[in-house]
C-alpha positions in Angstrom: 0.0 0.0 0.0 1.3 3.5 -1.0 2.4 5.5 -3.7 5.5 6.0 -5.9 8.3 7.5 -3.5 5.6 7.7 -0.6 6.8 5.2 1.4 4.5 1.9 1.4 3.3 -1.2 3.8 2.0 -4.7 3.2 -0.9 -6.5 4.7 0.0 -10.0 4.3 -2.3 -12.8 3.6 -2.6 -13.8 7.3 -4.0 -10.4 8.1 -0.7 -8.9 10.0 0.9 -5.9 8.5 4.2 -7.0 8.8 6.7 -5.1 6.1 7.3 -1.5 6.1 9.7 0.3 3.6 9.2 3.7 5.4 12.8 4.8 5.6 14.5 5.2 2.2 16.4 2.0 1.0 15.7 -0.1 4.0 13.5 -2.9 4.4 11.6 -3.9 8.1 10.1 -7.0 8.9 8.0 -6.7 12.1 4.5 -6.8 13.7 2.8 -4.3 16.2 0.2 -6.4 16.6 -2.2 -3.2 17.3 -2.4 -2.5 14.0 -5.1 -4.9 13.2 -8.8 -5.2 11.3 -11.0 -7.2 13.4 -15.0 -7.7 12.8 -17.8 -8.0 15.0 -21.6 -9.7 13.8 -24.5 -10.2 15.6 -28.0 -11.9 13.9 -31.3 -11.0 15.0 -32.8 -12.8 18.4 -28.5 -14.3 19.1 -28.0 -13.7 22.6 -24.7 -12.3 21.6 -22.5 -11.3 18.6 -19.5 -13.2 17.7 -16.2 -10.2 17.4 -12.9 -11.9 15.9 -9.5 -10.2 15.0 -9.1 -10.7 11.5 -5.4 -12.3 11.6 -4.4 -16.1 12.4 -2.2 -15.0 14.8 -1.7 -13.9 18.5 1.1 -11.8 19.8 2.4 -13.2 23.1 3.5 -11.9 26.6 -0.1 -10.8 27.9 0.4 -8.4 25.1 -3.7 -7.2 23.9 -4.7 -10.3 25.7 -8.1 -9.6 26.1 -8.8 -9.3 22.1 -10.0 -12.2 20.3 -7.3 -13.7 18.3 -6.5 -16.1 16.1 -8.9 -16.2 13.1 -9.3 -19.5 11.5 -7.3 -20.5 8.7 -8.8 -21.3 5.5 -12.2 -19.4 6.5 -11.8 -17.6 3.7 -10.0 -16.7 0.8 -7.3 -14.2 -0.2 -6.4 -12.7 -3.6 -5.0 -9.7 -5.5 -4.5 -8.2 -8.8 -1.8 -5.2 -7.8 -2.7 -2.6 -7.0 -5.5 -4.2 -6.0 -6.2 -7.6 -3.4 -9.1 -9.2 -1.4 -9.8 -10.9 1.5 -13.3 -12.5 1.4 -14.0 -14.1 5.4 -16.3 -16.9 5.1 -16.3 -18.1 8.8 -19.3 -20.0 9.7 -19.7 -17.9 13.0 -20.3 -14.3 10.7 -23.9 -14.4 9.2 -22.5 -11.9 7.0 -20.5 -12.5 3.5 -17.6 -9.8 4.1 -14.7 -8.8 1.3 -12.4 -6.0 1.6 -10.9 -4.4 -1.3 -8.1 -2.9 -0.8 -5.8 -0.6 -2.9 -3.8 2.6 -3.6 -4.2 4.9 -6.6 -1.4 4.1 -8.3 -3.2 5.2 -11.6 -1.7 4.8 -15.2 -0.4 8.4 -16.7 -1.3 9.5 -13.5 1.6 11.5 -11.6 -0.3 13.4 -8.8 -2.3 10.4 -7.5 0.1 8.0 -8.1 2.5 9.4 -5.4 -0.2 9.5 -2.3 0.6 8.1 0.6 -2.9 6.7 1.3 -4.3 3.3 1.5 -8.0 2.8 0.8 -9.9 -0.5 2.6 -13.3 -0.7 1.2 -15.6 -3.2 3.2 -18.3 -5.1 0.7 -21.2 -6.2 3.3 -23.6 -9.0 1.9 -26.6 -10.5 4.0 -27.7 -13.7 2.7 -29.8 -15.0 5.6 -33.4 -14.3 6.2 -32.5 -12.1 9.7 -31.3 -8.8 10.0 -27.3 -9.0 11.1 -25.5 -6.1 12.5 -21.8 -5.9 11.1 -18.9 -3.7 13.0 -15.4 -3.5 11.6 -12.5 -2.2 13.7 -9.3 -0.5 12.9 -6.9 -0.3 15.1 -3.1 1.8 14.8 -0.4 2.3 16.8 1.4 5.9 16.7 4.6 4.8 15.0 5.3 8.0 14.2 9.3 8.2 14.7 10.3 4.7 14.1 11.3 4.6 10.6 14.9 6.7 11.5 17.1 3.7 11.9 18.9 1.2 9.6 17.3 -1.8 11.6 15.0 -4.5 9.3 12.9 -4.3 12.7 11.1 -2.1 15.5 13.4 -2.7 17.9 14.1 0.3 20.3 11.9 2.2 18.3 11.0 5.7 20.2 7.5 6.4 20.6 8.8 9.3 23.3 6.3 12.4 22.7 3.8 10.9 21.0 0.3 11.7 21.1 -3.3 10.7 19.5 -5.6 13.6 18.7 -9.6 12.9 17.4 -10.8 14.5 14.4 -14.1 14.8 12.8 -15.4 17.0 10.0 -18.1 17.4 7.6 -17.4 15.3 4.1 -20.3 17.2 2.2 -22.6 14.7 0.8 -20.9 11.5 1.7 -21.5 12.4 5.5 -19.0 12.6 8.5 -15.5 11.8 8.7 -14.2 11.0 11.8 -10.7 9.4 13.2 -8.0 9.6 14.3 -4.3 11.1 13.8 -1.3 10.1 15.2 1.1 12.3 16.0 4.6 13.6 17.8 6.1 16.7 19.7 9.1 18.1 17.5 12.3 19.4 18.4 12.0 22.2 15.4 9.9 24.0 12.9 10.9 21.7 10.1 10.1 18.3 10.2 13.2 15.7 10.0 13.2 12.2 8.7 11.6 10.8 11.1 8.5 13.3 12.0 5.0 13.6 10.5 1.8 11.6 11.0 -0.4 8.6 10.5 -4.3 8.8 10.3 -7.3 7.1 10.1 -10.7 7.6 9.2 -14.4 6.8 8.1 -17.5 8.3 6.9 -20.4 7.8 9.2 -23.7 8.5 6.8 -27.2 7.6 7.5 -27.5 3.9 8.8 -23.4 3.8 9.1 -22.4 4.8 12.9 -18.5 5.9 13.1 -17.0 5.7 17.2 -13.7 5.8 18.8 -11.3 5.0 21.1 -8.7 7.9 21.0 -5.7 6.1 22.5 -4.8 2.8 24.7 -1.8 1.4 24.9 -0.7 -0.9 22.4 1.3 -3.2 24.2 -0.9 -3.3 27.5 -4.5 -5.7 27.9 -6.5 -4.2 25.2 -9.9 -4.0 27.1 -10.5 -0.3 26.7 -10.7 -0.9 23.0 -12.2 -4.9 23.4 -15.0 -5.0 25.9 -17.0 -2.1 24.2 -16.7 -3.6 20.7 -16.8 -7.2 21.7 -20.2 -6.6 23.4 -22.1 -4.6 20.7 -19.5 -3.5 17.8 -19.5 0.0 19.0 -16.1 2.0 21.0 -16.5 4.2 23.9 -15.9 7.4 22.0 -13.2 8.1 24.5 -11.2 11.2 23.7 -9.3 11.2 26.4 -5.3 12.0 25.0 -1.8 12.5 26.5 2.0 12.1 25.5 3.5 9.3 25.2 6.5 8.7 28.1 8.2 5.9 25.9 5.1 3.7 26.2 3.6 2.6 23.0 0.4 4.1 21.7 -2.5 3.1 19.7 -6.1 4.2 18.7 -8.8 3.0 17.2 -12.1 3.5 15.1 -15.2 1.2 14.3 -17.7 1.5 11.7 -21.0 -0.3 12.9 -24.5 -0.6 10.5 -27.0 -3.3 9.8 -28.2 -5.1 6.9 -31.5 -6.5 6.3 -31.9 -9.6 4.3 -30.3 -9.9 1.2 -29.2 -5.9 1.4 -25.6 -5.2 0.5 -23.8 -1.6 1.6 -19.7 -0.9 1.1 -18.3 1.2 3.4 -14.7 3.0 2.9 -11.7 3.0 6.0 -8.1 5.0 4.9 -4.9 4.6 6.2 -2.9 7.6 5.2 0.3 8.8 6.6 2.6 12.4 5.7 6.4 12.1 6.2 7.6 14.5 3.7 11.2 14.2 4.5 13.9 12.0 3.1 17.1 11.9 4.4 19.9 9.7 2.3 23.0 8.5 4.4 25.3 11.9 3.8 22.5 14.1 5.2 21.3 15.3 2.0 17.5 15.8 2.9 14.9 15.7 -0.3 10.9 16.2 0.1 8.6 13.4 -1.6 6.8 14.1 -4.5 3.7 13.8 -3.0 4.4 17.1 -1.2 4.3 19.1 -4.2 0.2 18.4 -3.7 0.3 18.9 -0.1 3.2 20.9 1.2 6.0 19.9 3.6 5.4 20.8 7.1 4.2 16.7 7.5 0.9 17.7 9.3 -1.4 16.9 6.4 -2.1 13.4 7.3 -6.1 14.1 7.8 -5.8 16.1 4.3 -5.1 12.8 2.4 -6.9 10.9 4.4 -10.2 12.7 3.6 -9.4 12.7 0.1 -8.2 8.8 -0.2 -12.2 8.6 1.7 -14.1 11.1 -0.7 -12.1 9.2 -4.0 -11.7 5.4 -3.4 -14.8 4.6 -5.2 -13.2 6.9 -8.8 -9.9 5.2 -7.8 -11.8 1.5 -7.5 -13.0 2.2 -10.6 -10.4 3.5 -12.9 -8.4 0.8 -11.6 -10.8 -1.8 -13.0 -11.1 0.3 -16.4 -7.5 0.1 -16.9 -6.7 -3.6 -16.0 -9.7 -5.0 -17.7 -8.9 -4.6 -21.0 -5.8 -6.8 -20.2 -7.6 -9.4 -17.7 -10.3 -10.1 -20.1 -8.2 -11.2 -23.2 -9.3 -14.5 -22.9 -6.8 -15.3 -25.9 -4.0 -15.4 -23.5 -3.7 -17.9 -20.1 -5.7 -16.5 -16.9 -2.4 -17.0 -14.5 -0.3 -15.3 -17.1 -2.7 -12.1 -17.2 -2.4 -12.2 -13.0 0.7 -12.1 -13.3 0.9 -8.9 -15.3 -0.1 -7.2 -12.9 1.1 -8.3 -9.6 4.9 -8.0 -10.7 3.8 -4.2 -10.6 4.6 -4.5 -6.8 8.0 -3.7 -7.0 7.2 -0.2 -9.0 5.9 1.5 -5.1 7.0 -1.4 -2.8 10.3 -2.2 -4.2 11.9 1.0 -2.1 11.2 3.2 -4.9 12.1 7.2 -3.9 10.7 10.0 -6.2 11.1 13.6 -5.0 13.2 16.5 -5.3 15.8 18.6 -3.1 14.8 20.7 0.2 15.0 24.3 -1.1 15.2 23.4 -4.8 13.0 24.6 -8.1 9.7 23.7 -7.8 9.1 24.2 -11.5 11.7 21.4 -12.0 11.3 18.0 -12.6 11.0 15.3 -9.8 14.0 12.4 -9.4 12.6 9.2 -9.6 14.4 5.9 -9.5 13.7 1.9 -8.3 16.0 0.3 -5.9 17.1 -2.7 -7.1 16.7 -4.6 -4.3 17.2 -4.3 -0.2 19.9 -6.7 -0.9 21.6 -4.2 -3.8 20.3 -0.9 -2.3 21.2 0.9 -5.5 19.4 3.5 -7.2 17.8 2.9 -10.9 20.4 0.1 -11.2 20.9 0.8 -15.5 21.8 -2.6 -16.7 18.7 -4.1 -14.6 16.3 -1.3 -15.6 16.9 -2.5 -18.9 14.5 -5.1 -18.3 12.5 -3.7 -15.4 11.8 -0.2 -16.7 9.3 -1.7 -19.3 6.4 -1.2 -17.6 6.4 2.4 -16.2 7.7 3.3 -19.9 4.5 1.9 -20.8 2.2 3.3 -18.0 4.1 6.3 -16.5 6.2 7.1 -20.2 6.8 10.5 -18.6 8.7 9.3 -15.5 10.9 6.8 -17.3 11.9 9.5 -19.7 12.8 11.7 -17.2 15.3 8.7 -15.4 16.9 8.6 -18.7 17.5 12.4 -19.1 19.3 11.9 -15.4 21.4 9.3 -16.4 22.2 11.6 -19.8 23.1 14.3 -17.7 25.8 12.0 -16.1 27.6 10.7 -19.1 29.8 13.2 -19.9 30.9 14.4 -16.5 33.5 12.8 -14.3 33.7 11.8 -10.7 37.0 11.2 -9.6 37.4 10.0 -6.3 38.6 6.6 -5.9 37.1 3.5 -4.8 37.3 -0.4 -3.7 36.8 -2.8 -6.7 35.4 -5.3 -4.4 35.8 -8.4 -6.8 39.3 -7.6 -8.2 40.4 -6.9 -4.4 39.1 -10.4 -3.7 41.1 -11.9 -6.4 44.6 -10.2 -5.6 44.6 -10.2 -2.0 45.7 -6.4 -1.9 43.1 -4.0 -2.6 42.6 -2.6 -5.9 40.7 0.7 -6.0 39.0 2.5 -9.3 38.0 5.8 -10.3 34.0 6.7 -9.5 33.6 7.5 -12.9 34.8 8.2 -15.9 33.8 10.6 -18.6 32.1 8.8 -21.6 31.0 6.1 -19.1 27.0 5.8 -18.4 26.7 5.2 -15.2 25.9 1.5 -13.2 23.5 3.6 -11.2 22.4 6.8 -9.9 23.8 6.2 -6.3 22.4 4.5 -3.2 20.3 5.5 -0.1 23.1 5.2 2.1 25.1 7.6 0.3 24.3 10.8 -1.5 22.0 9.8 -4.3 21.1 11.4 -7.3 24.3 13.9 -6.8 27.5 11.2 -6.5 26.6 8.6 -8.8 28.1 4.8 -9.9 28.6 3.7 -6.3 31.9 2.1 -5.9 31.4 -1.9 -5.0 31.6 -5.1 -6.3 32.4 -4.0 -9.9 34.4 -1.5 -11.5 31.6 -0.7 -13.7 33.1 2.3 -16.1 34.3 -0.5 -18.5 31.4 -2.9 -18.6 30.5 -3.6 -21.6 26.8 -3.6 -21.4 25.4 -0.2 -20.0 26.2 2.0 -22.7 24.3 -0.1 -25.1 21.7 -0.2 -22.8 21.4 3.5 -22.5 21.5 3.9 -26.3 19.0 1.1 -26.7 16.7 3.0 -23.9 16.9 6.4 -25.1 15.6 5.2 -28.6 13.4 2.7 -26.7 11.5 5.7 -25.2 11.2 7.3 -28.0 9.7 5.0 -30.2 7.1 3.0 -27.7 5.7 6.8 -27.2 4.4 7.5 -30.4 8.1 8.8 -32.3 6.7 12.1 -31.4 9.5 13.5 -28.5 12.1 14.5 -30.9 13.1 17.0 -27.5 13.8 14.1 -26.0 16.0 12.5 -28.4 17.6 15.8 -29.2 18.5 16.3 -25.1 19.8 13.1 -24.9 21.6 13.1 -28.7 25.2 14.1 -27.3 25.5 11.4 -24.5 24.0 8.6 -27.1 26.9 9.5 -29.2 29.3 10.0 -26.6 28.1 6.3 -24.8 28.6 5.1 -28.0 32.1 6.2 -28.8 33.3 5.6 -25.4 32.2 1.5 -26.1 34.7 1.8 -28.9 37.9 1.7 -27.0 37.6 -1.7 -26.3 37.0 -2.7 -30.1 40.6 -4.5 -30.9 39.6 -4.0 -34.6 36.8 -6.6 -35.5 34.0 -3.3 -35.2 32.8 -5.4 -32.0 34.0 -4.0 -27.7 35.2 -7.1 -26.1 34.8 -8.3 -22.7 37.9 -7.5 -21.1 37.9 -11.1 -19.0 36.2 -10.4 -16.0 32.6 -10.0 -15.0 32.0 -6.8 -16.8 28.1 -6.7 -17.6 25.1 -7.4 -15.8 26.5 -11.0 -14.7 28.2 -9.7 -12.7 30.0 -13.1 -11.4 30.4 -14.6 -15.0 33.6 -14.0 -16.2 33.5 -13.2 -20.4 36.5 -12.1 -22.9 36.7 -11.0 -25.9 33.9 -10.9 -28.3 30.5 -12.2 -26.3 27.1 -12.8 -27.7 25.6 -10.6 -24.6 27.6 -7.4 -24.5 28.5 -7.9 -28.5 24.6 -8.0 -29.4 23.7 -5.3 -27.6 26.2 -3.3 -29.0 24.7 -4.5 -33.0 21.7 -2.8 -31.4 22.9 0.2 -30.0 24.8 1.2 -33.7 21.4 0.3 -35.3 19.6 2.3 -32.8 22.2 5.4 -33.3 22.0 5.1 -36.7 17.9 5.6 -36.4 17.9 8.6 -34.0 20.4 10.4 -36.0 18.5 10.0 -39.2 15.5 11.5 -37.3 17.8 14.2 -36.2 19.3 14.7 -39.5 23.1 14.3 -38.5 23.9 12.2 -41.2 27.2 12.0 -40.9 26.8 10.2 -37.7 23.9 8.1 -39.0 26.9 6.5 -41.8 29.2 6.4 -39.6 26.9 4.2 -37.3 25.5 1.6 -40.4 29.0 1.3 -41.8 30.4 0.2 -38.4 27.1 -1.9 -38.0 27.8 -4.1 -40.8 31.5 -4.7 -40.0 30.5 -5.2 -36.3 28.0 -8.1 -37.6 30.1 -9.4 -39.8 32.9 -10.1 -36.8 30.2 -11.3 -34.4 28.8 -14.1 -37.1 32.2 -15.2 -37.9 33.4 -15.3 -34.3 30.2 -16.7 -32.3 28.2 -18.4 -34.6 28.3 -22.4 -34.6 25.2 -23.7 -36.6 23.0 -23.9 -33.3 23.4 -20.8 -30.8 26.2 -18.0 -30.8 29.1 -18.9 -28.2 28.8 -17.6 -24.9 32.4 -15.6 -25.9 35.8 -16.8 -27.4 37.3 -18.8 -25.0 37.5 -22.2 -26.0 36.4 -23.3 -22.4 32.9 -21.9 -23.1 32.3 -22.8 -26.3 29.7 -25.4 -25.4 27.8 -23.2 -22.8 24.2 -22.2 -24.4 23.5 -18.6 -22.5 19.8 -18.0 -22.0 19.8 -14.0 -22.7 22.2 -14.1 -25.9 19.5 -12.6 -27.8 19.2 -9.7 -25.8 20.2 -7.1 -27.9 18.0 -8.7 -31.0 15.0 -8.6 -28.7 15.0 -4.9 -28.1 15.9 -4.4 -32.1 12.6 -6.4 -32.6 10.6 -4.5 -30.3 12.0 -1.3 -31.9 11.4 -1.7 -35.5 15.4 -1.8 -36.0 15.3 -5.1 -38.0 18.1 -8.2 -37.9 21.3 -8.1 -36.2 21.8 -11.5 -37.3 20.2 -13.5 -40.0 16.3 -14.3 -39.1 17.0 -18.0 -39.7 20.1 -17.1 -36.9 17.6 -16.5 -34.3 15.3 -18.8 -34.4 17.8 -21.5 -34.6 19.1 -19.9 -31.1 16.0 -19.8 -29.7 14.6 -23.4 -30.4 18.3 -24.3 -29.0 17.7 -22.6 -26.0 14.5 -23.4 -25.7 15.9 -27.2 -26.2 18.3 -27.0 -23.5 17.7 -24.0 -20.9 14.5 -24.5 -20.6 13.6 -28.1 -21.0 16.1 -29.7 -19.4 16.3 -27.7 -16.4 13.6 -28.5 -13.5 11.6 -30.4 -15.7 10.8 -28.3 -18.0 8.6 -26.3 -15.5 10.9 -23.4 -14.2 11.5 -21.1 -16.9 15.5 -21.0 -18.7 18.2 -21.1 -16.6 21.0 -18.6 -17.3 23.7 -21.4 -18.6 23.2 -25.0 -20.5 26.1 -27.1 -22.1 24.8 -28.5 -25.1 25.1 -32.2 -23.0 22.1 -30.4 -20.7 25.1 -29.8 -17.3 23.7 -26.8 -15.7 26.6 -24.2 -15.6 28.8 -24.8 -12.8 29.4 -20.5 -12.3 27.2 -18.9 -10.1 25.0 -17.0 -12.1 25.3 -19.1 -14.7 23.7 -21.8 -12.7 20.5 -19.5 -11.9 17.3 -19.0 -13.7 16.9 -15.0 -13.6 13.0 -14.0 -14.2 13.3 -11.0 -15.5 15.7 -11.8 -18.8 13.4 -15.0 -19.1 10.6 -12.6 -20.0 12.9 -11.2 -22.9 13.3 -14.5 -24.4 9.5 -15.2 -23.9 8.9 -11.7 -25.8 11.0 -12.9 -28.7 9.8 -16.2 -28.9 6.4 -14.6 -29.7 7.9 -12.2 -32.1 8.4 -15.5 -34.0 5.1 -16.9 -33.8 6.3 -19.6 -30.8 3.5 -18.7 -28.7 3.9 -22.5 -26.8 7.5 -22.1 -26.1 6.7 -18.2 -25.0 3.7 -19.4 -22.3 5.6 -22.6 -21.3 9.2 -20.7 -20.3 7.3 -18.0 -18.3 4.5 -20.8 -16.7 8.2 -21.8 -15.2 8.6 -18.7 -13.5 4.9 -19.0 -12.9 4.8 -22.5 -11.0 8.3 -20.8 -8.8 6.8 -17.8 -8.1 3.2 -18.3 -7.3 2.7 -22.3 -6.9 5.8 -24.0 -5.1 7.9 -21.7 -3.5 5.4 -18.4 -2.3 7.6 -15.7 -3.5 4.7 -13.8 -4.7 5.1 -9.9 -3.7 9.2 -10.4 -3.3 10.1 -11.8 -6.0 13.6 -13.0 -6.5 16.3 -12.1 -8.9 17.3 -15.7 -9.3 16.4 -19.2 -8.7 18.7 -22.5 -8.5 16.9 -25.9 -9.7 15.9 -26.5 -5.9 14.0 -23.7 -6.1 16.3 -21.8 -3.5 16.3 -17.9 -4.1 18.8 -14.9 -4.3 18.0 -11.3 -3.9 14.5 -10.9 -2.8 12.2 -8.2 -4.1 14.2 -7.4 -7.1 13.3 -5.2 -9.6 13.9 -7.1 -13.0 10.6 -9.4 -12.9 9.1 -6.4 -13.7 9.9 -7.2 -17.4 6.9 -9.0 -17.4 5.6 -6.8 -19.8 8.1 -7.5 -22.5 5.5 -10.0 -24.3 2.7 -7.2 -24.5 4.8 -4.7 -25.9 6.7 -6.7 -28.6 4.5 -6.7 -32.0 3.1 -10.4 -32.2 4.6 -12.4 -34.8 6.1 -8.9 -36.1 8.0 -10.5 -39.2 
């Protein structure tokens, strides 16, 4: 739940919300179990209702002992279609049917919405019996305001010193009453840090639809000023009794109580919203989220939001439906497949996605925007990932992704020359082997990392001396043209902004071309594989680079600069002539030119021919080339590996050994969806649906990795890097032309 850059929560399926990415780049696992839905039902003549807390779980310790825990599992079902899910509670002890719908608006070609920090729960009431039942639903909070300032992935020593519950109501014009509650903290200052602002939550009370309250109670003591009013007739004491908190944990709570008669039906909205405007990266640079542009930054606008994520959710419901359904109801593709679509959206708000701008800068400029990588590899719009990743907020958000692009434009021809560790080469030597940040000409492995001083020192020093990879410049070129073209060729700004560092990326690639027209790998792990060591001439990096010339030769045709546009298709056909002649072998083109790996049958060869199909920039290498390649891999990779039933793994001898490296030995989601999207550029719509059922039956059938979604997979099914950002390339199939030649 939440917005891009506005700081997000998940409700898992048991009913606990249990993972917070609050604090920029940092992920926290951990329950207050205060923060809870519960329900209450009573039929007409019981001698009394049944209340429940709607999670099947109990914290321990004596801690809100006198609640009613534990709700059964399997009374009920769960579901989602991102940014939407749905519990539906079935017990047999609630006369009631009950469903929440839950959501927040992230909206396509939608940037003000998009980025609120609110998140909508709307309750869908049914009464199928013949007697009139009264329904109740509680939410309870507890003021975490201040907690998300540490580096901790839980609450730990988290401060609640200062803080303080306040009860709110006001008129909500024709929908009726709102009423809550906000959570709140003293401050130190005028201006909010990291850590200040506020949670609410709130409800309408209308006609027939009774709103009450408990203001505060402690969250970690008995529960029973909250539980023995709502347990005996759904209501709350409408206690507004409020202090400050001495370190002792605070909570509050609101109940929404109405009846049905048979077979009537009423929905009813809750909010959750919550106004920390501040972001704060590791070197004290502090930036304002891009939700305050709508709001302002003094963090006391928690109510604002609230009442407008309460006045909205049924438009939001409903554009949400209007935009997924033309997708969900194309019965011409697989039902799990369409699912899927959409919930690998997650990672686009919950993947510790930041988008804002600097305390005290130009209003009237454009936000930064970027997805993390992963928790694991907290770094910033990670270029040779977002290759794959950035597909769908080009296609939803096209405005956005440009924008990332002009960043990482404005970066190419600048230097940043303080030195750093090379992580891997240090490992390999003993002594340690430092690098320049970056160099000029380079594009950049990323845009920097939480911990540092995002945005403004860029290509964090690590694992990787990145400035001679072989892969990102490519990339850029390949995105920049991407961008343009999947937008309606109509940004010729766009192009022309970005014109010099295309050219520049380009030129700077051609260092490491020994004469063959093709950069070679310089014998270490210098592209996205990071572990994979590759020399000379590769199929990855080398195809990539066919596509980059033929996508520079496009852009400077559009841009008349003909000179450049020759120089590009003349250096094109040389460079395709070297990589035929070096790689090819009559099946697949070698993983590179050491004679060690000419039997190894890489998954993502075709990388650079699936963006050139995508694109409208035609062969790199003969048609009959790359469909040889992909029934090969298709052979191998996938086939033979798992049982055919978890999608291509990264490295196949042509005997079916799984690669022994260890990336090699990994099936990686989001570069399976690449192949997938070629394979139906050919017409091989079977091979397409069976490689990504693989990922499928992993994700969402055998191992549960739905909502944190790995970067990689062994055969046992074992994961690396959790919540990764690359199986967003799930929409590479929808927008490669079917069939296109």
């Amino acid at each position: 739940m939440g917005g891009f850059g506005s700081g997000t929560f998940s409700r898992t399926y048991r009913g606990d919300f249990a993972r917070w990415h609050m604090k920029a780049g940092v992920h926290n696992y951990g329950v207050s179990y205060a923060n809870q839905f519960a329900m209450y039902q009573k039929a007409e003549g019981d001698a009394a209702g049944t209340a429940k807390v709607l999670v099947t779980d109990h914290p321990q310790h004596g801690e809100l002992e006198s609640w009613g825990w534990d709700y059964p599992v399997g009374a009920g079902e769960y579901a989602a279609l991102y940014p939407k899910s749905w519990y539906d509670y079935q017990w047999d002890k609630f006369p009631a049917r009950v469903v929440l719908e839950q959501y927040s608006p992230a909206l396509p070609d939608n940037y003000r919405e998009s980025s609120y920090p609110v998140a909508v729960y709307r309750w869908h009431a049914t009464n199928p019996t013949n007697k009139t039942v009264t329904v109740s639903l509680l939410l309870s909070w507890t003021n975490m305001v201040g907690w998300f300032r540490g580096y901790t992935g839980d609450f730990r020593n988290s401060p609640s010193q200062g803080n303080h519950n306040s009860y709110k109501s006001e008129t909500a014009g024709p929908l009726g009453t709102m009423k809550g509650i906000v959570f709140d903290r003293l401050r130190g200052g005028k201006k909010p840090s990291e850590w200040d602002g506020q949670f609410a939550i709130a409800a309408l009370e209308s006609p027939g639809v009774e709103v009450t309250y408990q203001t505060t109670f402690q969250a970690t003591g008995d529960g029973k000023a909250v539980w023995s009013h709502f347990a005996a007739d759904g209501r709350l004491a409408d206690d507004s009794k409020e202090w400050v908190s001495d370190s002792e944990k605070l909570a509050g709570a609101i109940a929404v109580r109405f009846t049905l008669k048979p077979g009537e039906s009423r929905t009813v909205p809750m909010v959750i919203s919550w106004d920390f405007p501040v972001v704060q990266f590791g070197e004290g640079r502090q930036w304002n989220r891009r939700y305050t542009d709508f709001y302002g930054t003094d963090g006391d606008n928690a109510w604002k939001i609230a009442r407008n994520g309460l006045t909205q959710a049924d438009a939001w419901s409903k554009a949400i439906d209007a935009w997924q359904a033309p997708y969900t109801n194309d019965e011409s593709k697989p039902l799990w497949y369409r699912g899927m679509l959409f919930n690998e959206l997650y990672a686009l708000t919950d993947g510790g996605t930041f988008w804002g701008r600097e305390v005290g800068s130009d209003p009237k400029k454009d936000a930064s925007f970027a997805l993390l990588e992963c928790f694991d590899y907290a770094y910033y719009a990670t270029l040779d990932v977002r290759f794959y990743a950035s597909l769908p907020l080009l296609k939803f958000w096209p405005e956005i992704d440009k924008r990332v692009l002009q960043e990482f434009s404005d970066t190419v021809l600048k230097e940043w020359p303080e030195q750093g560790l090379w992580v891997w080469k240090t490992a390999q030597t003993g002594e340690p082997v430092t690098h320049k940040r970056k160099k000029i000409g380079a594009v950049p492995h990323d845009l920097g990392v939480p911990a540092g001083d995002p945005f403004i020192s860029v290509n964090e020093p690590g694992w990787q001396d990145t400035n001679d990879w072989k892969d990102l410049n490519s990339k850029f070129v390949l995105m920049v043209y991407r961008d343009y073209v999947l937008t309606g060729r109509s940004d010729t700004a766009f192009l022309r902004e970005t014109w010099p560092a295309m050219k520049a990326a380009i030129e700077y690639l051609r260092q490491f071309d020994h004469g063959g027209g093709v950069p070679e790998n310089g014998g270490y792990p210098d592209q996205t594989y990071d572990s994979w060591v590759v020399k000379g001439v590769s199929a990855y990096s080398g195809g990539l680079w066919l596509g980059a010339l033929r996508a520079g030769e496009e852009a400077a045709r559009i841009l008349k600069d003909e000179a450049a546009a020759s120089e590009y298709h003349t250096l094109f056909l040389k460079a395709q002539k070297t990589y035929v002649d070096t790689l090819w072998n009559g099946q697949y083109f070698r993983y590179d030119t050491e004679p060690e790996n000419s039997h190894m049958i890489q998954a993502d060869q075709l990388a650079g021919q699936w963006y050139a199909s995508m694109l409208g920039l035609g062969d790199l290498v003969p048609r009959a080339m790359q469909r040889t390649t992909l029934k090969t891999i298709y052979d191998h990779n996938v086939l033979r590996f798992g049982g055919g039933d978890m999608g291509a793994v990264n490295g196949m001898a042509v005997d079916g050994t799984i690669s022994t490296n260890e990336e090699g030995k990994e099936v990686w989601a989001g570069i399976n969806f690449g192949y997938a999207a070629l394979l139906r550029s050919e017409g091989m719509n079977e091979e397409a649906y069976r490689t990504i059922h693989g990922l499928y039956h992993v994700i969402y059938e055998s191992k549960g990795y739905w909502f944190r979604t790995p970067e990689a997979w062994d055969v046992t099914g074992n994961f690396r890097a959790s919540m990764y950002m690359r199986p967003a390339g799930v929409w590479a199939m929808e927008m490669m032309p079917p069939a296109a030649r």
